[in-house]
C-alpha positions as CSV (number, residue, x, y, z in Angstrom):
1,X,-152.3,-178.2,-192.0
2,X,-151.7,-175.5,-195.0
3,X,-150.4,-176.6,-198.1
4,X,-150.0,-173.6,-201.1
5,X,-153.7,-173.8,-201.9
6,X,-155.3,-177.2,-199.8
7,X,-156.6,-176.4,-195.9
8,X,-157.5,-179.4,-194.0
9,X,-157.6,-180.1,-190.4
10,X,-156.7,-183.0,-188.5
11,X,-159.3,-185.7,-186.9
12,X,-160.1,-186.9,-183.7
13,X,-162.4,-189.5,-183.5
14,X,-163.9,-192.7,-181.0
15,X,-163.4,-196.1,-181.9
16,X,-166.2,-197.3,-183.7
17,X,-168.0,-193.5,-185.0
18,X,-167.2,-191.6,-187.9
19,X,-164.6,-189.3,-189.4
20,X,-164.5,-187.2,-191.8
21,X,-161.8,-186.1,-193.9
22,X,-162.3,-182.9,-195.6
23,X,-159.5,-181.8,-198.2
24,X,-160.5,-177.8,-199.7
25,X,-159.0,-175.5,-202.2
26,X,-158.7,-172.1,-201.3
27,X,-158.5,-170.7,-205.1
28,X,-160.3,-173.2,-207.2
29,X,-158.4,-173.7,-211.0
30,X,-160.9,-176.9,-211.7
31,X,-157.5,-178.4,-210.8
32,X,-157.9,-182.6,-210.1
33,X,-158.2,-183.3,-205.9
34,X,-157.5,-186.7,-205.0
35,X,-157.5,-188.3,-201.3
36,X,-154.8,-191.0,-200.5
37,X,-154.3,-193.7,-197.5
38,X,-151.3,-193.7,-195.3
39,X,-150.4,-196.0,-197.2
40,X,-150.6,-194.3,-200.2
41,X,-153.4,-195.8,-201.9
42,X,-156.3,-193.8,-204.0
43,X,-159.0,-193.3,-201.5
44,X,-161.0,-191.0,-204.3
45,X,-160.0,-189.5,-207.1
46,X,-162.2,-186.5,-207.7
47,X,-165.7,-188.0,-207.1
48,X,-164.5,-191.7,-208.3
49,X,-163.7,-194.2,-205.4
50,X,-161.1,-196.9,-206.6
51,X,-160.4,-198.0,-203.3
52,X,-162.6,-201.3,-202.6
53,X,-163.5,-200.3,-199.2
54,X,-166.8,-199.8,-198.9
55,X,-166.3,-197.8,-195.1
56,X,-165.3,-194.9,-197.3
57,X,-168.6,-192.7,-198.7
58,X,-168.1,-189.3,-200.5
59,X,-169.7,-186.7,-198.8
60,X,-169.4,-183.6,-201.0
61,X,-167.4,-183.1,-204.1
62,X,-166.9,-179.9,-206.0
63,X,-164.1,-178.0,-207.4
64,X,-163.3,-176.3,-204.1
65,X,-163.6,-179.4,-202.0
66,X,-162.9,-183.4,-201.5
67,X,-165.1,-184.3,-198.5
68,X,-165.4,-188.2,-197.6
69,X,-166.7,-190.0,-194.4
70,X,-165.1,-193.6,-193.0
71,X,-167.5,-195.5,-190.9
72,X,-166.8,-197.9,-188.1
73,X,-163.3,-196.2,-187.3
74,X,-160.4,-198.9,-185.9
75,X,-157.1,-198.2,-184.6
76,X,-156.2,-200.2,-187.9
77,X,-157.6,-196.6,-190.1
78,X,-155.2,-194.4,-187.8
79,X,-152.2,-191.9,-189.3
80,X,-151.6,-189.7,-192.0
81,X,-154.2,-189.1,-195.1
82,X,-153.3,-186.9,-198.1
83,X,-154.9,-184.2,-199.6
84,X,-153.7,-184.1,-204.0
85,X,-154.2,-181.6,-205.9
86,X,-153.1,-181.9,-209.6
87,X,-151.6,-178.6,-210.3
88,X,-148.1,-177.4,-212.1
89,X,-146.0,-178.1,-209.7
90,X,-148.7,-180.9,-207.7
91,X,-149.5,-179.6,-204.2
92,X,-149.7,-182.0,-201.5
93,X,-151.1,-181.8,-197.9
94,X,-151.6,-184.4,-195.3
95,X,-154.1,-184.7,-192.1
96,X,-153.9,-187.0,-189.0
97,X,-156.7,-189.2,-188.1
98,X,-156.6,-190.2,-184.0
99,X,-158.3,-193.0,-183.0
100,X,-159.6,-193.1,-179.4
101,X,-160.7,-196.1,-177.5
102,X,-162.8,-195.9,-174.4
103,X,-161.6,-198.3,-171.3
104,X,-163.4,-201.8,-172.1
105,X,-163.8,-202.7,-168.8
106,X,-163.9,-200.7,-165.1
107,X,-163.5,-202.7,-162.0
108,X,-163.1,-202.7,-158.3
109,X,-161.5,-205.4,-156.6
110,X,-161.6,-205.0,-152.4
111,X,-159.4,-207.0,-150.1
112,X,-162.4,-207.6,-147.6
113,X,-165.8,-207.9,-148.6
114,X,-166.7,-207.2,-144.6
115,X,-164.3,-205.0,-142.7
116,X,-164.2,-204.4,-139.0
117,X,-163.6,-200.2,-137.9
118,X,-159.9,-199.2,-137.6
119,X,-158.6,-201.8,-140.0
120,X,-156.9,-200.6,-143.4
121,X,-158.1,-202.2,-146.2
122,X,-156.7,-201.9,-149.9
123,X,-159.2,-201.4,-152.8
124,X,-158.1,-201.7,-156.7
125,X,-159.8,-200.4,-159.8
126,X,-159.0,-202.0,-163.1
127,X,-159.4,-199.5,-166.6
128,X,-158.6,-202.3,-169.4
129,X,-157.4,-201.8,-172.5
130,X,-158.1,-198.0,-173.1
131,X,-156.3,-195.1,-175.2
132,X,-154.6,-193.0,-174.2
133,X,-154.1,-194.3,-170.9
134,X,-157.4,-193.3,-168.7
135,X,-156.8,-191.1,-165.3
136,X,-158.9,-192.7,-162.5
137,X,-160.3,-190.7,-159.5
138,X,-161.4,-192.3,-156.3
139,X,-164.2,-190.8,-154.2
140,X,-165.6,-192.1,-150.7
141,X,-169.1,-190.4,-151.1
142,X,-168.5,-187.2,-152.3
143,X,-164.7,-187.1,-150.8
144,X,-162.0,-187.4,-153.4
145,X,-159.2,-189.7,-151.5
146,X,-156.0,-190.4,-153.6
147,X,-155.1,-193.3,-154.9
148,X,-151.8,-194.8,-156.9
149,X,-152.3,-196.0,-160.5
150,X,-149.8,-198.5,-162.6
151,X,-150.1,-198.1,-166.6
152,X,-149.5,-201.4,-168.4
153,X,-148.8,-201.2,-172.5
154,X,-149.7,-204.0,-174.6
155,X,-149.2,-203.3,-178.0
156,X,-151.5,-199.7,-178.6
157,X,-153.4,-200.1,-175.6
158,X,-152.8,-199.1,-172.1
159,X,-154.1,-200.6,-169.1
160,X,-154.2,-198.7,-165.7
161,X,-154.9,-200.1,-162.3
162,X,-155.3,-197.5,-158.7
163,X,-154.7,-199.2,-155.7
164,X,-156.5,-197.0,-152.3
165,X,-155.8,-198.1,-148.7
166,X,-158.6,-197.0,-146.6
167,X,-158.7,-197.2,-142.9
168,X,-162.3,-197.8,-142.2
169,X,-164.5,-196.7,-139.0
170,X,-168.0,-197.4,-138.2
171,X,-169.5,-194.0,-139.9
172,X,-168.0,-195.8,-143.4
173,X,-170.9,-198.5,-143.4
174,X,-173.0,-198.6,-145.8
175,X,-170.6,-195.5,-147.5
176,X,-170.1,-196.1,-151.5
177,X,-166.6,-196.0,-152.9
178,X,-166.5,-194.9,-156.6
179,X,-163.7,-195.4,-159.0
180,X,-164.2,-193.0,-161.9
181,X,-162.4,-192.7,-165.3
182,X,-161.2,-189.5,-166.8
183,X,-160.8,-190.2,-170.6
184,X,-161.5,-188.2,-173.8
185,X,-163.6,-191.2,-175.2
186,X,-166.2,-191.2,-172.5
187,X,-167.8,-189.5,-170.4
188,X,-169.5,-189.9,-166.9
189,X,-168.1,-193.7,-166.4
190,X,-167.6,-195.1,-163.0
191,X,-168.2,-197.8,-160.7
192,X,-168.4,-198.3,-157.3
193,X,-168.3,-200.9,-154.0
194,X,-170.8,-200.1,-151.3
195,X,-168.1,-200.8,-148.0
196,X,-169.7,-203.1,-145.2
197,X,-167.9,-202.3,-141.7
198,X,-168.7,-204.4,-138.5
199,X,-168.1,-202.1,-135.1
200,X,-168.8,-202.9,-131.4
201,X,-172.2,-201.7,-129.8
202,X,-172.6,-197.9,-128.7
203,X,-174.5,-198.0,-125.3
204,X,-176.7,-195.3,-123.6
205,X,-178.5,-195.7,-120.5
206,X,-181.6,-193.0,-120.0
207,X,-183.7,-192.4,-117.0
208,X,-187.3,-193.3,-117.5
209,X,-188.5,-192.3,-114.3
210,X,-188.5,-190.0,-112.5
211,X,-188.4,-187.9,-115.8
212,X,-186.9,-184.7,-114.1
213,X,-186.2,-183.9,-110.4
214,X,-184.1,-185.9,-108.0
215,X,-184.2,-189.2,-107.4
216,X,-185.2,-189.5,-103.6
217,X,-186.1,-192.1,-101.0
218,X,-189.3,-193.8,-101.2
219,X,-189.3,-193.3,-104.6
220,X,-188.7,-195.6,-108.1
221,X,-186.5,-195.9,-110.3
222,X,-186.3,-196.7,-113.9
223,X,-183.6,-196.7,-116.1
224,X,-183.0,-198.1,-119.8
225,X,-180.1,-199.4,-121.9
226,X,-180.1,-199.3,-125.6
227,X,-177.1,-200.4,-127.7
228,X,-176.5,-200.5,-131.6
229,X,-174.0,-202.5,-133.3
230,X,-172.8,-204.4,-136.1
231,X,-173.9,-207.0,-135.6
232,X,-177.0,-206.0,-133.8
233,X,-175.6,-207.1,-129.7
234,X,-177.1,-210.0,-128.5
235,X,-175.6,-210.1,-125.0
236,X,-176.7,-206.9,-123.0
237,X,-176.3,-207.0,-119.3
238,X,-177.2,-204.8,-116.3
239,X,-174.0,-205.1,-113.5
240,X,-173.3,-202.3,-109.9
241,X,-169.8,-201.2,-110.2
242,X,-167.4,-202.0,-107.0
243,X,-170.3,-203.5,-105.0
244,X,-173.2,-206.6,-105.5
245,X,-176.7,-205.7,-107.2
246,X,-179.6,-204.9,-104.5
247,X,-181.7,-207.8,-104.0
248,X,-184.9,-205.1,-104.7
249,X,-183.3,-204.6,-108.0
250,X,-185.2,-205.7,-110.9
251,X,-183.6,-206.4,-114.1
252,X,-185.8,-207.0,-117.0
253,X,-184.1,-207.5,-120.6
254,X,-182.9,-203.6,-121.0
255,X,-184.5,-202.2,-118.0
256,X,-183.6,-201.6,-114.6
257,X,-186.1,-200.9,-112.0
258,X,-186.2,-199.7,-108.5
259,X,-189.2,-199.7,-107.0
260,X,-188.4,-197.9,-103.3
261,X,-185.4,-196.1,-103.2
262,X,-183.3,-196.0,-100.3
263,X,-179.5,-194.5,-99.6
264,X,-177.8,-198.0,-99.6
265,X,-178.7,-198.2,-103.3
266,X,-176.0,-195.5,-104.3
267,X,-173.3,-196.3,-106.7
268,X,-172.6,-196.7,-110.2
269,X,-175.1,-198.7,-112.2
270,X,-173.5,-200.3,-115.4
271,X,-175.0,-201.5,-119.1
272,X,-172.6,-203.9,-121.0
273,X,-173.6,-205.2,-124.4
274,X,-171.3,-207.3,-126.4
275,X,-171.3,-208.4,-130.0
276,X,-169.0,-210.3,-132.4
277,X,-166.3,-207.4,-133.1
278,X,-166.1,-206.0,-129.1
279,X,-167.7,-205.0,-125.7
280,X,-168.8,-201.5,-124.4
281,X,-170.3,-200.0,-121.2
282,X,-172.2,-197.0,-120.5
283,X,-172.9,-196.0,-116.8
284,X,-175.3,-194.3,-114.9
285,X,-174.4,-192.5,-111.1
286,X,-177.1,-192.8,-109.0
287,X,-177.5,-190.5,-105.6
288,X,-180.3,-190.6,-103.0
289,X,-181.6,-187.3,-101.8
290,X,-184.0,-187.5,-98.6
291,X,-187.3,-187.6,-99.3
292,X,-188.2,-183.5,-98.1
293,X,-184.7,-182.7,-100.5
294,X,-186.6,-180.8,-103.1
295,X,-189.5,-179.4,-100.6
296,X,-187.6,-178.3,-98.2
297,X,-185.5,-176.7,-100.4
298,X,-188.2,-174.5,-101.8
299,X,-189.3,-173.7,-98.6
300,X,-186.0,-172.1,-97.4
301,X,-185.9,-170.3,-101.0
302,X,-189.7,-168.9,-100.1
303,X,-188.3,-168.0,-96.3
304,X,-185.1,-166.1,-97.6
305,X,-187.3,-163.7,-100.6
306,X,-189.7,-163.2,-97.5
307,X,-187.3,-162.0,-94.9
308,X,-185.1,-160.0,-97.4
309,X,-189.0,-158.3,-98.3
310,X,-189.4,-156.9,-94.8
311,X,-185.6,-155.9,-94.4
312,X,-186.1,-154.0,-97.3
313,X,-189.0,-151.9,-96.2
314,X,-187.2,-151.2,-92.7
315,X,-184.2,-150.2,-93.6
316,X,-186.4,-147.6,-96.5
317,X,-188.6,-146.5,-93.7
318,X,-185.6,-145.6,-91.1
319,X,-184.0,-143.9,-94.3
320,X,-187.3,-141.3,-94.5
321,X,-187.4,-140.4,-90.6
322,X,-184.0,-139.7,-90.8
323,X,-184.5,-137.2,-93.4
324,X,-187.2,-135.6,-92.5
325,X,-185.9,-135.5,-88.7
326,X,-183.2,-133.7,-90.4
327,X,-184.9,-131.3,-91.9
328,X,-186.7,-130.4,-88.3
329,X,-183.7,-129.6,-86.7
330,X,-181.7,-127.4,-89.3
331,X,-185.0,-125.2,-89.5
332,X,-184.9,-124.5,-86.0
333,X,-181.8,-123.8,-85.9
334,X,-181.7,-121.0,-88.4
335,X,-184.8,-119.1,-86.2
336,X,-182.3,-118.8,-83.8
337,X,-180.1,-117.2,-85.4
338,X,-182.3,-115.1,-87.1
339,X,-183.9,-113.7,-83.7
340,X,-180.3,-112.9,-82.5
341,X,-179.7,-111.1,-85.6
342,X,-182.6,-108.6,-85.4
343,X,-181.4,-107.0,-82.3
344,X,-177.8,-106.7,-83.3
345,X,-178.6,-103.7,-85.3
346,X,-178.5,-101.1,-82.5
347,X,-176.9,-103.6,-79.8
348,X,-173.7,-102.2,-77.9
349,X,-173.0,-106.2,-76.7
350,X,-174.0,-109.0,-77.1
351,X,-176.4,-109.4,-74.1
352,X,-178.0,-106.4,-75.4
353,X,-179.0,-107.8,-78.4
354,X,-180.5,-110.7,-76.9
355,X,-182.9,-108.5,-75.0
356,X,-183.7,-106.6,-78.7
357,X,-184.3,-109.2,-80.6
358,X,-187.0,-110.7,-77.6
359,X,-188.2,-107.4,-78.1
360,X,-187.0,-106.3,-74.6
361,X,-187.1,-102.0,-75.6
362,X,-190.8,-102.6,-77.1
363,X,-192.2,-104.4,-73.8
364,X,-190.7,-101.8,-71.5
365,X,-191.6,-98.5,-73.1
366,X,-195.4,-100.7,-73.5
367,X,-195.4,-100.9,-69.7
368,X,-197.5,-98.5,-67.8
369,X,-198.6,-98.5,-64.6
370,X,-202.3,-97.7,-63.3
371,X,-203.9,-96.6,-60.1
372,X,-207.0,-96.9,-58.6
């Protein structure tokens, strides 16, 4: 606050540290300052302290300021403190002390200590006797969920209780829930309930042999079941769905082995395993190729790449004598024509040029006759 010629500000202090009131005079007159309880009472007068309790210490006196500390704050030293200062007329000014008091206790209660996945449980966290009233913040790891608080007042405290209903699955075991407290007293204060949640076994069957390829006559078989629960499943059992188990089946603990495979041994091979909370299955399909499957399969894949190899070269080799057959002919053909067109020149028809281009007029005037 701002009185004519006092400044002082108002506290805000823990239950239990210190505050310090601080009354100052802007334009110093060597006027008297004095420092009075809310209840009215002489605190100090300039550096003289008739009050008898001892919680008050003087910090710094001069003629500017009035600066005094109170240890061991209660709620009992909040309200209003008065800055004096003896002047013509006297000046007063007042400042607020705020007493705040940290939760005393933080608690989660849980409806179950041991849940089972899919049920809803309710969790409540207790922030006792605190002020103001605290804000608290529930988290599932590092998930904020949302809770609803209640604020109870008795007398200057305030006590605030969240309740969270959390529907649990298996991936919240061993999860921590944490209540924390947002107040201007403290800092960083939580607490939290590490949830414990009981779920029926998972069950996977894997193939141990053969480890790739196709499972064919004359052949094993092995196959394993492994199942995690909570509790750990006690009761694990190896069953043929829709039909009896093969004598030549054995079945030891997890394992299932087939030592010679044959086709009367396809079906459906089933892994149960059972614990307190429920039963599950997992199944494995199991087919019976004959025993040449996979061979004669590559076989027929080497046959086709061969055969499409020499159809290849045939067709590319008809493709050349085409063309170059091709070729033959339209060369010929052009002579022709060029012959024809020599002895058109000084043809009268068509026979006549004929006999020109042979070169009919040079092989008659070459002829000459001879006698002996």
């Amino acid at each position: 606050g701002h009185g004519q010629n006092l400044v002082t500000e108002d506290v805000t202090v823990v239950e239990g540290d210190v505050a310090t009131i601080s009354c100052r005079v802007k334009n110093s007159d060597d006027s008297v300052i004095q420092l009075l309880n809310p209840n009215r009472q002489t605190i100090y007068f300039r550096d003289f302290r008739p009050l008898k309790d001892s919680r008050f210490q003087l910090v710094n006196f001069s003629n500017s300021e009035l600066r005094v500390s109170l240890t061991n704050v209660s709620i009992s030293d909040e309200g209003r403190y008065f800055c004096q200062l003896y002047t013509d007329p006297p000046q007063e000014i007042y400042t607020t002390i705020t007493v705040l008091v940290p939760p005393r206790n933080l608690v989660i209660d849980i409806e179950k200590e041991t849940a089972v996945e899919g049920e809803e449980i309710e969790l409540n966290c207790t922030a006792m006797a605190s002020r103001p009233a605290t804000t608290i913040r529930w988290f599932k790891g590092n998930k904020e969920l949302k809770g609803k608080s209640e604020v109870e007042r008795w007398s200057d405290m305030y006590t605030v209780t969240s309740q969270l209903l959390l529907k649990v699955g298996r991936e919240d075991d061993g999860v921590p829930v944490i209540c924390l407290v947002d107040h201007p007293a403290v800092k960083d204060l939580q607490t939290q309930r590490y949830l414990e949640v009981m779920y029926k076994p998972q069950v996977r069957v894997s193939q141990n042999y053969p480890l790739q390829g196709l499972t064919r006559e004359g052949e094993p078989l092995e196959l394993t079941c492994t199942a995690f629960g909570k509790p750990q499943p006690t009761d694990m059992r190896w069953l043929r769905v829709d039909d009896e188990m093969p004598q030549h089946v054995v079945v030891s603990g997890s394992n299932l082995l087939i030592s010679n495979l044959n086709k009367t041994d396809n079906g459906t091979y089933r892994c149960e395993a059972s614990n307190a909370v429920g039963k599950s299955h997992a199944d494995y399909m199991l087919f019976v190729y004959d025993s040449r499957a996979g061979e004669d399969g590559a076989i027929r894949s080497v046959d086709h790449a061969v055969v499409g190899g020499v159809v290849a070269v045939v067709v590319f080799a008809m493709l050349c004598l085409l063309i170059i057959l091709g070729r033959y002919f339209a060369r010929h053909k052009g002579t022709y024509f060029t012959h024809e067109a020599k002895g058109a020149d000084d043809a009268a028809d068509a026979d006549t040029a004929i006999i020109n281009a042979e070169g009919g007029q040079n092989n008659s005037e070459e002829k000459k006759e001879y006698f002996i």
